[in-house]
C-alpha positions in Angstrom: -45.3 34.7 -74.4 -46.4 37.9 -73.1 -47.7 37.9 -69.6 -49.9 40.7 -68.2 -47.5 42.7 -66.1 -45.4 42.9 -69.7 -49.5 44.2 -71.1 -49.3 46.9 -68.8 -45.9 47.7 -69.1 -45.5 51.2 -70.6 -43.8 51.5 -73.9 -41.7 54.0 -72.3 -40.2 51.7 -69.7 -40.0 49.1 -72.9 -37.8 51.5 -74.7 -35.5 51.9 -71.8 -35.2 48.6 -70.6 -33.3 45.4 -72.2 -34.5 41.9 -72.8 -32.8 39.0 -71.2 -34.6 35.9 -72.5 -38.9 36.7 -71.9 -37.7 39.1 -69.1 -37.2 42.6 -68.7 -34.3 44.5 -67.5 -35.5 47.8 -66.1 -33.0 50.5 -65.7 -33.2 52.1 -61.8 -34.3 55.2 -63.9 -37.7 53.2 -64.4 -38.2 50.2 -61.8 -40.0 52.3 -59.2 -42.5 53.7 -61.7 -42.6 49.6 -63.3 -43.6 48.7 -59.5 -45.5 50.9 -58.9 -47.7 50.6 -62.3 -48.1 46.6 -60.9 -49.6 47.8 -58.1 -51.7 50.1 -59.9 -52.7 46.8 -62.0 -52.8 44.7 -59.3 -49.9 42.3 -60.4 -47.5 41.3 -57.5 -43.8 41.6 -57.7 -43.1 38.5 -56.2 -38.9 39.5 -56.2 -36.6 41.2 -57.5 -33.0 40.5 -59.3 -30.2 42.7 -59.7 -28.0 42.2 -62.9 -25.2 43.7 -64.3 -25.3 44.6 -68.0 -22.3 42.9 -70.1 -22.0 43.1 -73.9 -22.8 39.4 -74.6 -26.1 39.7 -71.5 -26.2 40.1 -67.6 -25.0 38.9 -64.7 -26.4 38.4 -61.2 -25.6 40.7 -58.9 -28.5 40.3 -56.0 -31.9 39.3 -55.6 -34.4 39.7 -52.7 -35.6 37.6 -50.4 -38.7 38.3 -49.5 -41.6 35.9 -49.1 -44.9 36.6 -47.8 -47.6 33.6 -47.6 -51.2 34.3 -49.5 -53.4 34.9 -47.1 -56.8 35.0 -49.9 -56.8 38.8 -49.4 -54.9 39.6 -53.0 -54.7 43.1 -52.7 -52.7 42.8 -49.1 -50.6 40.2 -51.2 -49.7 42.8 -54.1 -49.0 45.6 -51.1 -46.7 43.4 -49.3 -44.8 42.5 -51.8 -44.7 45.2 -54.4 -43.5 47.6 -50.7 -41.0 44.8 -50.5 -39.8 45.4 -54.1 -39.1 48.9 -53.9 -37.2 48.8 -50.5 -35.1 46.2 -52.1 -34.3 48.8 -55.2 -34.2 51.7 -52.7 -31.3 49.4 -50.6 -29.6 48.7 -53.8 -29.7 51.5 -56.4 -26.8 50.9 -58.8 -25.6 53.0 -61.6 -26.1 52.5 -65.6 -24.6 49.3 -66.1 -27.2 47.8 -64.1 -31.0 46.7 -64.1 -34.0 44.8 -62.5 -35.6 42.1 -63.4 -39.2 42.2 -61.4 -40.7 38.8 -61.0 -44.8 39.1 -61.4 -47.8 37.8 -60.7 -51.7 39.0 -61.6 -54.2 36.8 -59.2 -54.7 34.6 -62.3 -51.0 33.5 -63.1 -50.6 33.5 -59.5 -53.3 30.7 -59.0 -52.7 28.7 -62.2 -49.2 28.7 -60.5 -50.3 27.7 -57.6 -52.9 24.9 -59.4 -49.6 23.8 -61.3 -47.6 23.1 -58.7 -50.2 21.4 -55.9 -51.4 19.3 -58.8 
């Protein structure tokens, strides 16, 4: 199911990136432009995971741990976290045989999340 940080997604970063179940592994080559295009679209990057890329998939190498509480102010939400996201790629830039999976939000998944989850 395609949710709308993959609708904004440019084919580009598509064509460079892998999939690893509904997700997508972004080359460093392309992350920082992928974060910074959720920004643009107002989608958070809620975190980030490092993989390594293996033949037969990925493996985890790191993931952020960030976590910022919604205030109701969503573009201060999307700032905080998307800056989080690309410090955590600037901190830990690996070479070729590695990629990022962003975890996303748009206001709307975020609260049908939140609606899920408190009810």
């Amino acid at each position: 199911m395609e949710d709308d940080f993959d609708k904004v997604l440019l084919r580009e970063i598509k064509g460079a990136s892998r999939r690893s179940g509904n997700e997508w592994v972004i080359p460093l080559a392309k992350v920082k432009q992928a974060i910074e295009l959720a920004g643009q679209h107002a989608i958070a990057v809620l975190g980030v995971e490092l993989f390594r890329l293996l033949s037969e998939g990925v493996a985890t190498e790191g993931y952020s741990g960030y976590d910022f509480e919604f205030g109701g102010n969503w573009a201060s939400f999307v700032s905080k976290n998307n800056q989080s996201a690309a410090e955590y790629v600037e901190e830990h830039q690996s070479g070729e045989a590695y990629g990022y999976i962003l975890t996303t939000a748009s206001e709307n998944e975020f609260a049908r999340l939140r609606d899920h989850t408190n009810g």
